[in-house]
C-alpha positions as CSV (number, residue, x, y, z in Angstrom):
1,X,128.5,105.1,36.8
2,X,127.8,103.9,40.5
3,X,125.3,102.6,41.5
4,X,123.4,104.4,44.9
5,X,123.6,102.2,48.0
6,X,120.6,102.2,49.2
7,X,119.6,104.5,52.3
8,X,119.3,103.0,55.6
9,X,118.4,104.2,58.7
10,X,121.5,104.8,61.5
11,X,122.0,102.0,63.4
12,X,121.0,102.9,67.2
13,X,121.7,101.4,70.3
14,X,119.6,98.9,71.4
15,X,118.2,99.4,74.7
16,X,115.8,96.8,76.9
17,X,112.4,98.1,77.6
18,X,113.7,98.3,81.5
19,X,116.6,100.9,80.6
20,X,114.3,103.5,78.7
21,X,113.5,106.0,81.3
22,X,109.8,107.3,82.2
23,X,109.5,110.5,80.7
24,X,106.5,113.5,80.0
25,X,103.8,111.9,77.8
26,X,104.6,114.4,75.2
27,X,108.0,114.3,75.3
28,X,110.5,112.4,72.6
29,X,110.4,109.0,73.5
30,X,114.1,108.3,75.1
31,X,114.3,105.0,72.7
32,X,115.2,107.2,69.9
33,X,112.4,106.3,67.5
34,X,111.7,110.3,67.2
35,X,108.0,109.6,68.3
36,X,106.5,110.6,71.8
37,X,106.6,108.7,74.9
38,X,102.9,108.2,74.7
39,X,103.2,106.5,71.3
40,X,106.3,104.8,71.9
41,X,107.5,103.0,75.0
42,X,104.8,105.0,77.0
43,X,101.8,103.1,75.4
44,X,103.8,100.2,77.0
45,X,103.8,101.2,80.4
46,X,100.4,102.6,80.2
47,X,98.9,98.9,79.5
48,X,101.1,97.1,81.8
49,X,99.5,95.1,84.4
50,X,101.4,95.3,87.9
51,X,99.6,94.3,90.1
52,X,99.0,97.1,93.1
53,X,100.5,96.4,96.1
54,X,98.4,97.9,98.9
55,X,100.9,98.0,101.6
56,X,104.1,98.5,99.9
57,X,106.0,99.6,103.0
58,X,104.9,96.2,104.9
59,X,107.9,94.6,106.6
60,X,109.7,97.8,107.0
61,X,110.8,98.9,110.1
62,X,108.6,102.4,110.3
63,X,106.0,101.1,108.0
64,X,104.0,104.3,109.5
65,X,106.7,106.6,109.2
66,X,107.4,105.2,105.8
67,X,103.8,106.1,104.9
68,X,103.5,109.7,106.5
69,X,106.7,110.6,104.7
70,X,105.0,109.5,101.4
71,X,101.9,111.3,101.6
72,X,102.0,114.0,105.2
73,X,105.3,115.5,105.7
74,X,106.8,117.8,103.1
75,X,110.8,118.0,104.2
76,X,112.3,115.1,106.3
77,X,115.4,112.9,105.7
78,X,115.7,109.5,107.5
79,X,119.7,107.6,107.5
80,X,118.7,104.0,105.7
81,X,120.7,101.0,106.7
82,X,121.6,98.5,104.2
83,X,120.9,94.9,104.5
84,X,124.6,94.0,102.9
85,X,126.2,97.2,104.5
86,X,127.7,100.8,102.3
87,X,129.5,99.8,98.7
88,X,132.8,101.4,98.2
89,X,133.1,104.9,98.2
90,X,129.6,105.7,99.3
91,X,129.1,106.8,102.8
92,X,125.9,107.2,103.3
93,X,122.4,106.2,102.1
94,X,119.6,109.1,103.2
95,X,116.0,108.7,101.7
96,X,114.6,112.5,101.6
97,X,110.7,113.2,100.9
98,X,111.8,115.0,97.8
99,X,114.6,115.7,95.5
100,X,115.3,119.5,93.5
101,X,113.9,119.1,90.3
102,X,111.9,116.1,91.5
103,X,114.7,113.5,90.9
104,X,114.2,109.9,91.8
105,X,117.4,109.9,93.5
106,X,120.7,111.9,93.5
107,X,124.5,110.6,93.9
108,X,126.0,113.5,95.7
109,X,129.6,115.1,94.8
110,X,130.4,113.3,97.8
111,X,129.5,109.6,96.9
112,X,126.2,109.5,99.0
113,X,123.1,108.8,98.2
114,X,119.7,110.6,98.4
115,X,116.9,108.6,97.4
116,X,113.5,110.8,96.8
117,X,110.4,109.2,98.3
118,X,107.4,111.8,96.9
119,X,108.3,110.4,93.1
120,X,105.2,109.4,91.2
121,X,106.7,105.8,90.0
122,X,105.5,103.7,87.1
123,X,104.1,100.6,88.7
124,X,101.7,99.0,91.1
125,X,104.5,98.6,93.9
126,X,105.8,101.4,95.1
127,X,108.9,99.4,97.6
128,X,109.7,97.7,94.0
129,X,110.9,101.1,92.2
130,X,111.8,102.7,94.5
131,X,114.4,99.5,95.4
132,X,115.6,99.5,91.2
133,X,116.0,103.7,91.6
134,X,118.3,102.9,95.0
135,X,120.4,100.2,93.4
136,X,121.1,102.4,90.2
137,X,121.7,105.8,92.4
138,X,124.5,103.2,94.5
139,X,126.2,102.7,90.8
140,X,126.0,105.5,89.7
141,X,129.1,108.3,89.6
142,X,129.1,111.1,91.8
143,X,127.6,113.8,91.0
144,X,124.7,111.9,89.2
145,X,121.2,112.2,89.4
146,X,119.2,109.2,88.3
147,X,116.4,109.0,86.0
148,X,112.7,107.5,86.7
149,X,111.9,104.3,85.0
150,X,110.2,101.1,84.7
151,X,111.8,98.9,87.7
152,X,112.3,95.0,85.9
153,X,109.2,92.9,87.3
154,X,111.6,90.4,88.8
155,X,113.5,93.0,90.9
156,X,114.3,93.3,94.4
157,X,112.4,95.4,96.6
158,X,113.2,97.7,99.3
159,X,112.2,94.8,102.1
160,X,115.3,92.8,99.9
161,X,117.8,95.8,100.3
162,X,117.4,97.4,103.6
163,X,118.4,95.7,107.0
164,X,115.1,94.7,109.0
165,X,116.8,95.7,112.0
166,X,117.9,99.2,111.2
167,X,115.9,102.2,112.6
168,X,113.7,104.4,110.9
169,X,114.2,107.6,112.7
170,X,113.0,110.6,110.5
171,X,114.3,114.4,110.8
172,X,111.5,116.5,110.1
173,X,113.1,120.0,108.4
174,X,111.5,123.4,108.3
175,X,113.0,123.4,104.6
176,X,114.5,122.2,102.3
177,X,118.4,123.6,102.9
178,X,119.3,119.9,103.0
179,X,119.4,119.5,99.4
180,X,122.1,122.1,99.3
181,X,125.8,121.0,101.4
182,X,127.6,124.1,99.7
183,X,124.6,127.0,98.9
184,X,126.9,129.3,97.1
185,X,127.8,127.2,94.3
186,X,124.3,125.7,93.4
187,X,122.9,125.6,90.0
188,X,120.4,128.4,89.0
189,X,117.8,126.0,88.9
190,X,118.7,124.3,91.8
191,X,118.4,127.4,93.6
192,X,115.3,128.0,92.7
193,X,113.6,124.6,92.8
194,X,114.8,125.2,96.4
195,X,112.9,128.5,96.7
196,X,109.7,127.1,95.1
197,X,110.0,123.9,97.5
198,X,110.4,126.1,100.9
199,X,107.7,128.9,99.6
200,X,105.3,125.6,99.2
201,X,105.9,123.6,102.6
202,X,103.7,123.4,105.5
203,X,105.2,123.4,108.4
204,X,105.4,120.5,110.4
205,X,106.5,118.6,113.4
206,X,106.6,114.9,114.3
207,X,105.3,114.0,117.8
208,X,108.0,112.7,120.0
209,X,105.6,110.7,122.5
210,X,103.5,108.7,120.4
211,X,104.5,107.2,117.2
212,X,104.0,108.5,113.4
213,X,102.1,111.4,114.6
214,X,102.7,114.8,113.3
215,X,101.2,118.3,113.5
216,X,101.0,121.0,111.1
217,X,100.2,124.3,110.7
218,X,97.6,125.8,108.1
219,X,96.4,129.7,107.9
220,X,93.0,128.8,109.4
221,X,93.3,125.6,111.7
222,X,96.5,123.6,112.6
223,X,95.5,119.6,112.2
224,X,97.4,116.4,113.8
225,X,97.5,113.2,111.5
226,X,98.7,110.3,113.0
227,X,99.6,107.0,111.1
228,X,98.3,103.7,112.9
229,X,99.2,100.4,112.1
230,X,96.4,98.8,113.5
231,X,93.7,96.7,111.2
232,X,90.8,99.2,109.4
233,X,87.9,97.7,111.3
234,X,89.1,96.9,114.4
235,X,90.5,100.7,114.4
236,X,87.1,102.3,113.3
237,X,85.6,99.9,116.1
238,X,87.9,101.7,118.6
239,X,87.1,105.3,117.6
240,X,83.8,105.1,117.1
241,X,83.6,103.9,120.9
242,X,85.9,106.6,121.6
243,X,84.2,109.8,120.1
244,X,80.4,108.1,121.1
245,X,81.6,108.6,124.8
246,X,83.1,112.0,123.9
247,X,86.5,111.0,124.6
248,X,88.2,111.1,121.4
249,X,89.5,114.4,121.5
250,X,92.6,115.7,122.0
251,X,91.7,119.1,124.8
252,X,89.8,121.8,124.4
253,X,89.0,123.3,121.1
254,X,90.1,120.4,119.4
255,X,88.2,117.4,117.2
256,X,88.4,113.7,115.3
257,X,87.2,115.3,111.8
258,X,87.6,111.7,110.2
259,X,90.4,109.6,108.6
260,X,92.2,108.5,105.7
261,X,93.2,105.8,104.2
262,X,97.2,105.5,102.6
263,X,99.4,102.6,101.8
264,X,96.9,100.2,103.1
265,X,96.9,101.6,106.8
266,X,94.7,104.2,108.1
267,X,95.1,108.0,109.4
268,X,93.1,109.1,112.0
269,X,92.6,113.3,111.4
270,X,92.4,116.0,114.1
271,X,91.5,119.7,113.5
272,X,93.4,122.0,116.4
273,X,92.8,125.2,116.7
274,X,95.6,127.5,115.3
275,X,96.9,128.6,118.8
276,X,97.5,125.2,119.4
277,X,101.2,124.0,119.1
278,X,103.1,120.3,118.9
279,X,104.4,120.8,122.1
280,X,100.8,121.3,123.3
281,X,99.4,118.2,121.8
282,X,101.7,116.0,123.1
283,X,100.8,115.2,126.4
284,X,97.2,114.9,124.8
285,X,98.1,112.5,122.5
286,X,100.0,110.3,125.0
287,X,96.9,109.9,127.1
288,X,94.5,109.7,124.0
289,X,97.0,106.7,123.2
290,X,96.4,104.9,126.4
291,X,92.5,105.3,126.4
292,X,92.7,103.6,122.4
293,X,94.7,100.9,123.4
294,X,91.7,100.1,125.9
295,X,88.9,100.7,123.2
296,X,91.2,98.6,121.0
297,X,90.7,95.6,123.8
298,X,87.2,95.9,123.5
299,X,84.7,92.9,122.5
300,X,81.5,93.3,122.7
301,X,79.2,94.7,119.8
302,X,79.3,98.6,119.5
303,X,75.7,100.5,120.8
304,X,73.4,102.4,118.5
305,X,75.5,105.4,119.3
306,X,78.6,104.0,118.8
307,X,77.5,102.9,115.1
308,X,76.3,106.4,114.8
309,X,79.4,108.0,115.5
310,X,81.3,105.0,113.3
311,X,79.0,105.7,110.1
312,X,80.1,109.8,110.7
313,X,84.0,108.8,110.0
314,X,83.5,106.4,107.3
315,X,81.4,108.8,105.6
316,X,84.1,111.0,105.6
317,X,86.9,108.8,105.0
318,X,89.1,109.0,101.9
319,X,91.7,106.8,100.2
320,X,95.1,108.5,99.3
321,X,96.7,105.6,97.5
């Protein structure tokens, strides 16, 4: 009689720790080893040490855009321009503030790309994974969305794939349409990851005098938040003079609340009241502009009021990211 071979376990493919994608702690771990993510591959990635890069969008032209897109402005697209020009058969690269069903990216029937900036991603530098999730959407076929994962710690970054020189000219969108080229034959749940997306955005409207500033509109009180690229302290400095000589507002009604910080740059905070439109801040803000740019100039130590009205917006100062 026979002897039994021995059972083994099926032979499966063997995949590097960069390929598995980042999945739902719960969730099978996409390895294959049958145990969840957190126990698996995901207790990896939750002890890996990147280390966080505070400005990931520096070097980018519309490193302020870059950063309102990330954290202010729920639908926008913005045409990227590639440092080594379109591969073959795509026509065009668009980064959009999010994706249906929250995909990293998407390769489009058509061949072009949509890379999703919202995305929570695995490591300490955000222009890092969002570069690895651009180069595989380029590669991949049509019709393709791409999965989140790990990006290798020696990859490029988005500074190493898109042309320095290129403009960074965002669309703001009232929804989120843009997902959809051809409405009628959408997926189910396409469809209604649209619905969800457009019930949830606030709208919102980029400032066309001044840059990275936009308005939106809430039920009680619309608010402008405007992106500056100008160093923490010296920008504190500047507003503090500003709203000690009761100049820092932006008309009637309206009032600095505070700031934030996001991406290593800071975001000045305005509440409006809600009769108050874009079109009706934007003369405002040009001329608040101008009187900054003096304040900015400024050299001599700030007065006792002046540190009085810079300790009110640090104390209400927060850090996004």
């Amino acid at each position: 009689m026979a002897k039994k071979r021995p059972q083994t376990k099926a032979e499966r493919p063997q995949l590097s720790d960069a390929d598995i994608p980042v999945v739902g702690a719960r969730e099978p771990c996409p390895c294959g080893s049958g145990r969840r993510y957190k126990a698996c591959h995901g207790r990896a990635a939750a002890h890996a040490t990147t280390e966080l890069v505070h400005r990931p969008f520096e070097g980018l032209p519309g490193e302020c855009d870059w950063v309102a897109l990330r954290e202010l402005v729920p639908a926008a697209t913005v045409e990227l321009t590639l440092t080594e020009g379109l591969p073959e058969g795509v026509p065009s690269v668009m980064l959009a503030t999010v994706l249906p069903m929250a995909w990293p990216a998407l390769r489009r029937d058509d061949g072009s790309v949509l890379l999703g900036l919202q995305n929570d991603t695995p490591s300490g530098d955000i222009s890092r994974d969002l570069a690895d999730t651009l180069q595989r959407a380029l590669a991949a076929d049509p019709g393709t969305p791409v999965e989140g994962r790990r990006a290798p710690a020696d990859g490029p970054r988005l500074q190493d794939l898109l042309a320095p020189e290129g403009a960074f000219e965002p669309v703001v969108h009232d929804g989120f349409e843009f997902w959809v080229p051809d409405a009628e034959n959408a997926t189910p749940e396409v469809t209604a990851s649209l619905e969800r997306a457009n019930a949830a955005a606030i709208p919102t409207v980029k400032l066309s005098g001044v840059d990275a500033a936009y308005w939106c509109e809430t039920p009680d009180k619309n608010h402008l938040r405007w992106v500056m690229p100008h160093a923490e302290e010296q920008l504190l400095d500047a507003l503090a003079r500003l709203h000690a000589a009761g100049r820092s507002s932006l008309g009637e009604g309206t009032r600095l609340v505070g700031s934030f910080r996001a991406h290593g740059l800071t975001v000045p905070v305005w509440d409006l009241p809600s009769g108050v439109s874009a079109d009706d801040v934007e003369k405002p803000a040009a001329e608040f502009a101008e009187r900054l740019a003096a304040a900015l100039s400024a050299t001599e130590p700030l007065t006792s009021e002046e540190r009085r009205a810079r300790g009110g917006l640090t104390s209400r100062q927060v850090t996004l990211s």
